[in-house]
LOBADO-709027 format. One record per residue (C-alpha): residue number from 1; residue in one letter; x negated, y negated, z negated. Coordinates in steps of 0.001 Angstrom, whole numbers, plus 500000, padded with zeros to 6 digits. Example, Ala and Ser with C-alpha at 12.3 -4.5 7.8 and 13.67 -1.06 7.14 Angstrom:
2
   num   residuo     east    north       up
     1         A   487700   504500   492200
     2         S   486330   501060   492860
END
This chain:
393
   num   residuo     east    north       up
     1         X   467068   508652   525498
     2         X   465780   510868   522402
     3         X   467158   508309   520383
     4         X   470159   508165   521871
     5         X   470953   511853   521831
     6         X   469925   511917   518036
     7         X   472732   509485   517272
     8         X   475179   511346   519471
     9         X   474183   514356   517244
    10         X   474671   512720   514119
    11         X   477904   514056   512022
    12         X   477695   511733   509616
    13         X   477306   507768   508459
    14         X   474245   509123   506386
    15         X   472661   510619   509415
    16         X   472393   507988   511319
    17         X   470863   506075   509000
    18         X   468542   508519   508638
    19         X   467661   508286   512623
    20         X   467550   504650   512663
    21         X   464605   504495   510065
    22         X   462760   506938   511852
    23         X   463327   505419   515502
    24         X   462792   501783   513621
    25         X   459278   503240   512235
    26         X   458266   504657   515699
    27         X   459539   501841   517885
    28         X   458032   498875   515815
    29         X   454902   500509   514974
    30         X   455651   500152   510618
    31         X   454563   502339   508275
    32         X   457525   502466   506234
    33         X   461479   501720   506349
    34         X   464588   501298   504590
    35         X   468341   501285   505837
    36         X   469872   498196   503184
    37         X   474047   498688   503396
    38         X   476181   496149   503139
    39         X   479302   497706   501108
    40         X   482084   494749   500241
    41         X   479756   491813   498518
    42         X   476565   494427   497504
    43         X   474298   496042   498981
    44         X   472750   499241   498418
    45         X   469761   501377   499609
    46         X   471306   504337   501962
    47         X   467872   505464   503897
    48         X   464491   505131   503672
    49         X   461250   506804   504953
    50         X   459776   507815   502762
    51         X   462450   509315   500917
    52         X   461358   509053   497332
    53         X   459769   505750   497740
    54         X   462750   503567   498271
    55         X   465494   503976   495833
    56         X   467909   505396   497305
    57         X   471710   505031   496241
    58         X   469950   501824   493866
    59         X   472335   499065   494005
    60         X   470153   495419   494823
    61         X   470987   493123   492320
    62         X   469904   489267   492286
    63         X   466997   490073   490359
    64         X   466136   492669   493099
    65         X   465900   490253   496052
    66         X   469726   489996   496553
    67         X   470240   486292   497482
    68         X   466754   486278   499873
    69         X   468660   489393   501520
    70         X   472115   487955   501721
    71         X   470386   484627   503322
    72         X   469154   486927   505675
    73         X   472698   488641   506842
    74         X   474134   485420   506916
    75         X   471153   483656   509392
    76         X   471400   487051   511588
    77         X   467950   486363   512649
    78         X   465154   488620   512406
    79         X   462946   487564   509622
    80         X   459445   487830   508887
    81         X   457496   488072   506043
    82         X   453608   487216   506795
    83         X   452100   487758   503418
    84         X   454179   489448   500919
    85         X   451806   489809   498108
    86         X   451587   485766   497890
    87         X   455446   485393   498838
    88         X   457772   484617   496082
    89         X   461020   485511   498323
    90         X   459949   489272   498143
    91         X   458528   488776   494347
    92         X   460788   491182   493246
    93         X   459106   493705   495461
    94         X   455410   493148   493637
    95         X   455410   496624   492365
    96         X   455749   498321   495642
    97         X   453870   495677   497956
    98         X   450778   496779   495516
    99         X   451065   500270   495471
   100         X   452116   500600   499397
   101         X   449505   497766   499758
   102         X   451962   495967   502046
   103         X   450812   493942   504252
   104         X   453825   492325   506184
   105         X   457525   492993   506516
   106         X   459909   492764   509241
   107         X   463449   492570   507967
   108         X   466212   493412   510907
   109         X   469983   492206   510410
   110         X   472422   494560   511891
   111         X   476040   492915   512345
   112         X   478754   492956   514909
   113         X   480830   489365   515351
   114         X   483335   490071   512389
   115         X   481204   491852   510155
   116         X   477418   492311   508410
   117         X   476542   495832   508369
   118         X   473288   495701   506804
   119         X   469365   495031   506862
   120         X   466637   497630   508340
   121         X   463744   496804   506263
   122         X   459897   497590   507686
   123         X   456798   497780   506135
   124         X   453612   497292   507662
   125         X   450684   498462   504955
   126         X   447065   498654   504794
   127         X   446381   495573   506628
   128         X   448131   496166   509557
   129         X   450210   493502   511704
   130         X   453557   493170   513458
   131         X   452499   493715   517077
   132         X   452914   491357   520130
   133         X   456242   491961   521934
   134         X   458303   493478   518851
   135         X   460468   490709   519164
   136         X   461541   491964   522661
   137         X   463151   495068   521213
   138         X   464857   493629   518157
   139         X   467535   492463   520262
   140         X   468266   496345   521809
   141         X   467573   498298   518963
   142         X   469867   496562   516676
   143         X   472775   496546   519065
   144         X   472613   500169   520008
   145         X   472329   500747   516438
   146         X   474808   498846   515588
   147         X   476867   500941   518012
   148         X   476062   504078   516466
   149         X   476450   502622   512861
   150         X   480242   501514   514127
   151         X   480664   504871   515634
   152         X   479919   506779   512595
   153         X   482363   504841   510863
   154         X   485183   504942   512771
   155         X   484706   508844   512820
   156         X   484216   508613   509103
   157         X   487361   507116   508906
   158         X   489089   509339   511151
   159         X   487903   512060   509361
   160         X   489425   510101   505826
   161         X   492879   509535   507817
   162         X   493068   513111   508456
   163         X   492331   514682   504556
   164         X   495103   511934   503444
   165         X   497668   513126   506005
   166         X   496862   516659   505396
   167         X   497359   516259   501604
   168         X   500506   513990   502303
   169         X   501686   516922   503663
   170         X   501013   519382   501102
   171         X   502406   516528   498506
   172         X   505375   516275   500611
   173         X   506122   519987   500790
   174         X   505749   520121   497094
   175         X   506985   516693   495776
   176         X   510740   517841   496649
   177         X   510777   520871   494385
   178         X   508612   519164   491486
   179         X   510917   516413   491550
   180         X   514281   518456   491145
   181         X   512478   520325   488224
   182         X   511440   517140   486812
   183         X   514892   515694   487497
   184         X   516621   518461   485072
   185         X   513969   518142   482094
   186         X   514717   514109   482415
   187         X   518695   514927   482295
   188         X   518517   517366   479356
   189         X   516815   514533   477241
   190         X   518505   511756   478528
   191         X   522130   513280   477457
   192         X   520429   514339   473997
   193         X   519428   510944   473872
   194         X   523103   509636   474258
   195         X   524338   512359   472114
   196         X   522144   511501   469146
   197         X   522730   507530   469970
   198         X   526522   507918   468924
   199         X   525845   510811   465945
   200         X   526423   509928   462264
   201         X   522886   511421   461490
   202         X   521443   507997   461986
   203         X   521703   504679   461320
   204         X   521843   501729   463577
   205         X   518616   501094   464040
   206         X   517631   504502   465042
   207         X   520445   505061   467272
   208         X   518989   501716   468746
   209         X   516090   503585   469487
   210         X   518128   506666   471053
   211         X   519460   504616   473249
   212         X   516383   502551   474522
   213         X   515004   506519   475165
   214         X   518719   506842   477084
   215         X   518081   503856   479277
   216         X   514949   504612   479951
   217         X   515325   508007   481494
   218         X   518064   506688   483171
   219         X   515859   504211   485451
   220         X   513293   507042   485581
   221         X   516129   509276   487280
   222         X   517360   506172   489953
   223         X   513369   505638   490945
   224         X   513447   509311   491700
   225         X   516566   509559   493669
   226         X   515462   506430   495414
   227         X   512083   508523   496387
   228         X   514191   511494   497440
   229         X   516037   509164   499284
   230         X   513191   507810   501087
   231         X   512045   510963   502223
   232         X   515748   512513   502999
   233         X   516537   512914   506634
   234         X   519589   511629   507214
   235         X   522475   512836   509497
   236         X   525886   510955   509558
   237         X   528925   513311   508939
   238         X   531662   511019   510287
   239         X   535042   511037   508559
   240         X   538101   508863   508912
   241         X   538238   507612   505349
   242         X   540909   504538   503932
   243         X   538437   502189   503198
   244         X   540432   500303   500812
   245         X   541026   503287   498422
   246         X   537300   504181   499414
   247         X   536041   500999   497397
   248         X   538716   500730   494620
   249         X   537271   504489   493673
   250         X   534099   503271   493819
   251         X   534206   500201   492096
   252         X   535762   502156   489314
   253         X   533619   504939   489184
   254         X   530442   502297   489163
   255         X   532074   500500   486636
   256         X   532576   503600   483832
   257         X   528604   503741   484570
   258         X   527682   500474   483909
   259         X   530310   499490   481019
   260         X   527094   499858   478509
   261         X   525475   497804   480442
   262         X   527620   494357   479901
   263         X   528585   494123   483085
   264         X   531988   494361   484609
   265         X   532908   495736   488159
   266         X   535975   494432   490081
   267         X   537757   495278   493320
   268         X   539600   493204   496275
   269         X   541034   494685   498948
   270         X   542445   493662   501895
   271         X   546190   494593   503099
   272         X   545396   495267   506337
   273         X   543351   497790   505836
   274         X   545562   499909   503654
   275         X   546683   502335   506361
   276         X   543758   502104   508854
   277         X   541399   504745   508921
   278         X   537598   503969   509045
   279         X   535418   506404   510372
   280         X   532121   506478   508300
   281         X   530140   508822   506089
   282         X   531686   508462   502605
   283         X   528671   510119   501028
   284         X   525803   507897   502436
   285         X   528027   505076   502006
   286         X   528502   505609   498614
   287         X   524766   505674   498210
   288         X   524599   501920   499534
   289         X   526560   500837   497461
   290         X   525070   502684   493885
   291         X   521605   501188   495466
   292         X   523137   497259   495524
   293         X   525418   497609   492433
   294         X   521933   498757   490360
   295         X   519599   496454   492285
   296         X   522252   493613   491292
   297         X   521440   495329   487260
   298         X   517955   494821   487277
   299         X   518231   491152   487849
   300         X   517345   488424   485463
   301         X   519830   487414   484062
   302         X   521868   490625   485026
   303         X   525541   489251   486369
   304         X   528166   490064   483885
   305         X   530533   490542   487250
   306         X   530234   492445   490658
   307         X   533063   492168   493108
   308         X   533147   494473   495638
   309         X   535530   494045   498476
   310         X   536546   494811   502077
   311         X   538061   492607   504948
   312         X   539026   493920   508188
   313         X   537420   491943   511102
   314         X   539815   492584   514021
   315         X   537906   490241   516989
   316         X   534488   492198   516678
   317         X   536070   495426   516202
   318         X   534272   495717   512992
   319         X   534869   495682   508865
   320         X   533132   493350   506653
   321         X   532201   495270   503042
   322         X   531050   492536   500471
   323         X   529386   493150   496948
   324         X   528816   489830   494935
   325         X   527312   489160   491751
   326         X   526878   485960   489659
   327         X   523484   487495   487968
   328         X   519947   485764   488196
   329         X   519206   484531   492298
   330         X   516515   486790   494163
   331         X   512923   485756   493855
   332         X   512489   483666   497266
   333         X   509063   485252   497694
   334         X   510380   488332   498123
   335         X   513924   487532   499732
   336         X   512326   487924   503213
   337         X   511019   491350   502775
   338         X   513381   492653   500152
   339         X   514493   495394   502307
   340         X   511091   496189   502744
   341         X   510000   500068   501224
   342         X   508225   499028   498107
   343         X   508879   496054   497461
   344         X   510374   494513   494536
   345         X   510427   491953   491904
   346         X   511892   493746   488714
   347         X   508962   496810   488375
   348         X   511154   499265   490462
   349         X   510698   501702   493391
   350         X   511825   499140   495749
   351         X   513291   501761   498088
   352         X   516551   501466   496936
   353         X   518041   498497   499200
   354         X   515936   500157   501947
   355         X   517615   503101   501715
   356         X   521098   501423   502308
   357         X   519864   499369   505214
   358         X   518715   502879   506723
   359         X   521750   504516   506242
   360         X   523611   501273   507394
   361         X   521495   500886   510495
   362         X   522457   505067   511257
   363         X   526260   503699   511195
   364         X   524907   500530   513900
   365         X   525778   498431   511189
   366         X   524126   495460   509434
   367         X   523341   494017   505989
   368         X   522629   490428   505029
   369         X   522276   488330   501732
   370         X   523995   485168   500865
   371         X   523832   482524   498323
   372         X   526276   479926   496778
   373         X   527107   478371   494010
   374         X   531009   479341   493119
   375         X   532224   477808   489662
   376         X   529005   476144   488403
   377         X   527413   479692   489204
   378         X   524621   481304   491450
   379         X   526421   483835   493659
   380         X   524336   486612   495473
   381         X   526405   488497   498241
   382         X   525775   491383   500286
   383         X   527395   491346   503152
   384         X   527668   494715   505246
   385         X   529389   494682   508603
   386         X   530474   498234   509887
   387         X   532261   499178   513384
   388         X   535875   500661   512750
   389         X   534980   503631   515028
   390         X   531570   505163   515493
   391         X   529153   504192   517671
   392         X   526939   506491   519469
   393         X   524545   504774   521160
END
């Protein structure tokens, strides 16, 4: 029950180490004790009794009796060592067995069913024996150990869950602010960059190099918007907008940006919806559509076309928004998951086509990709479906 309350008392994984070496030494009778952690594929001393005469924080190494102890984890027996001195398992522990004069050792695994936790190692010196009946109370003693060693660490982690939310916060509170500031220093030398690229001052070749630092900055400044993005909360301001005049604006306004960029952006409407009104939030939807139009950039090899276009689907009450390109086809491992925060093929944020399915899903709407081949080329589609009127629930 001492025992018990000791480990109850514990604050830390150290701790109860620390207690299990000194109940192991009282309850099996040894003279001396080690706590051997298993940490990933090594294992290091974390307790011993007494304290300078084990090594502590020493990392076992296979000329330090790694494989013997490793044999031992993976048997998850209790194994004993009768005469050390004329053992060559424990040679590597000559040094010690002679000074401590040890005379056996008792080496206890600790595990659960998924997982080896580590090895309590006891000395018996001076001639002294493991006694009758020590058997009985490996069994106990390890498991309650075990318990408290499983304990520690899920507190321990706990405790590691908390500091990283705490300074998520902090970041978070901050990372807005930093960014902006950031955000203006990138914008100052990215439009010195393009005004130096077209100056007589230089030749070709450095203007080349103005406007690699140009393009540069430039997907610098999209990761960060896609990160503001991210963290944005969004609220839908619903306006009655003509979505055909909606897209023709923004397919030309995308394609004055992207001009430099080789690629050419083109616009199909649909008559019938010319005069009706759909209500959605021109603002978020125009950030859907920067995110596909520069996700469809960073392709290999980038599409020299985009088509964006809108059909009016009368039966489901709904409009169809599609934005094509004929670049390089998306990377099939990743086509499962691409709307997925973080994840990308092409070295970017990977928020960005999360971000539109967000703001899509706040409008009940959906997004889907599509492949063909059109004209001996690889088509890639995104294909947005919106309700004509707003959905609240």
């Amino acid at each position: 029950m001492k025992f018990a309350k000791r480990l109850i008392e514990c604050s830390s994984d150290g701790e109860v180490k620390k207690a299990i070496v000194e109940e192991g030494i009282a309850v099996f009778g040894a003279d001396r004790a080690c706590f051997i952690g298993k940490i990933k594929n090594d294992l290091l001393i974390e307790a011993g009794v007494p304290e300078d005469g084990h090594g502590l924080g020493e990392k076992i190494t296979d000329h330090k009796g790694k494989k013997f102890l490793m044999e031992i984890l993976s048997n998850r027996m209790p194994t004993v060592v009768e005469r050390p001195l004329n053992d060559l398992k424990v040679f590597y522990m000559r040094d010690i067995l002679g000074k401590y004069k040890v005379s056996e050792i008792l080496f206890l695994p600790f595990f659960t069913r998924d997982e080896d936790i580590g090895i309590l190692a006891l000395d018996f010196t001076d001639g002294k024996k493991i006694q009758e009946g020590v058997f009985l109370k490996t069994k106990n003693f390890a498991s309650f150990s075990v318990k408290a060693l499983s304990a520690a660490r899920k507190r321990k982690k706990e405790e590691e869950n908390l500091l990283r939310m705490q300074q998520l916060i902090i970041l978070g509170k901050n990372f807005v602010t930093f960014t902006h500031m950031a955000g203006n220093k990138l914008m100052e030398i990215g439009g010195l960059a393009k005004f130096l690229m077209k100056s007589e001052l230089f030749d070709d070749k450095g203007k080349q190099y103005f406007a690699t630092i140009a393009s540069s900055i430039s997907q610098i400044e999209k990761n960060m918007r896609d990160v503001l993005n991210f963290l944005k909360l969004k609220k839908i301001d619903h306006k009655k907008i003509l979505l055909n005049q909606f897209l023709k604006d923004r397919a030309e306004l995308l394609s004055s940006n992207v001009v430099s960029e080789g690629c050419s952006i083109r616009f199909k409407g649909d008559k019938r919806l010319e005069k009706i009104g759909i209500y959605f939030d021109p603002e978020l939807l125009s950030d859907v559509l920067n995110d596909i139009v520069f996700n469809a950039l960073e392709s290999s090899p980038r599409p020299k076309t985009i088509v964006i276009s809108g059909s009016l689907k009368p039966k489901s009450g709904s409009v169809r928004i599609s934005v094509s390109n004929d670049g390089g086809r998306i990377d099939p491992e990743i086509k499962g998951s691409i709307f997925t925060p973080f994840v990308s093929g092409k070295g970017s944020t990977g928020l960005g086509l999360h971000n539109a399915e967000t703001i899509l899903k706040l409008h009940k709407g959906t997004i889907e990709i599509n492949e063909k081949i059109e004209e001996a080329k690889g088509i890639t589609s995104f294909e947005i479906l919106m309700p004509i009127t707003p959905r609240l629930s």
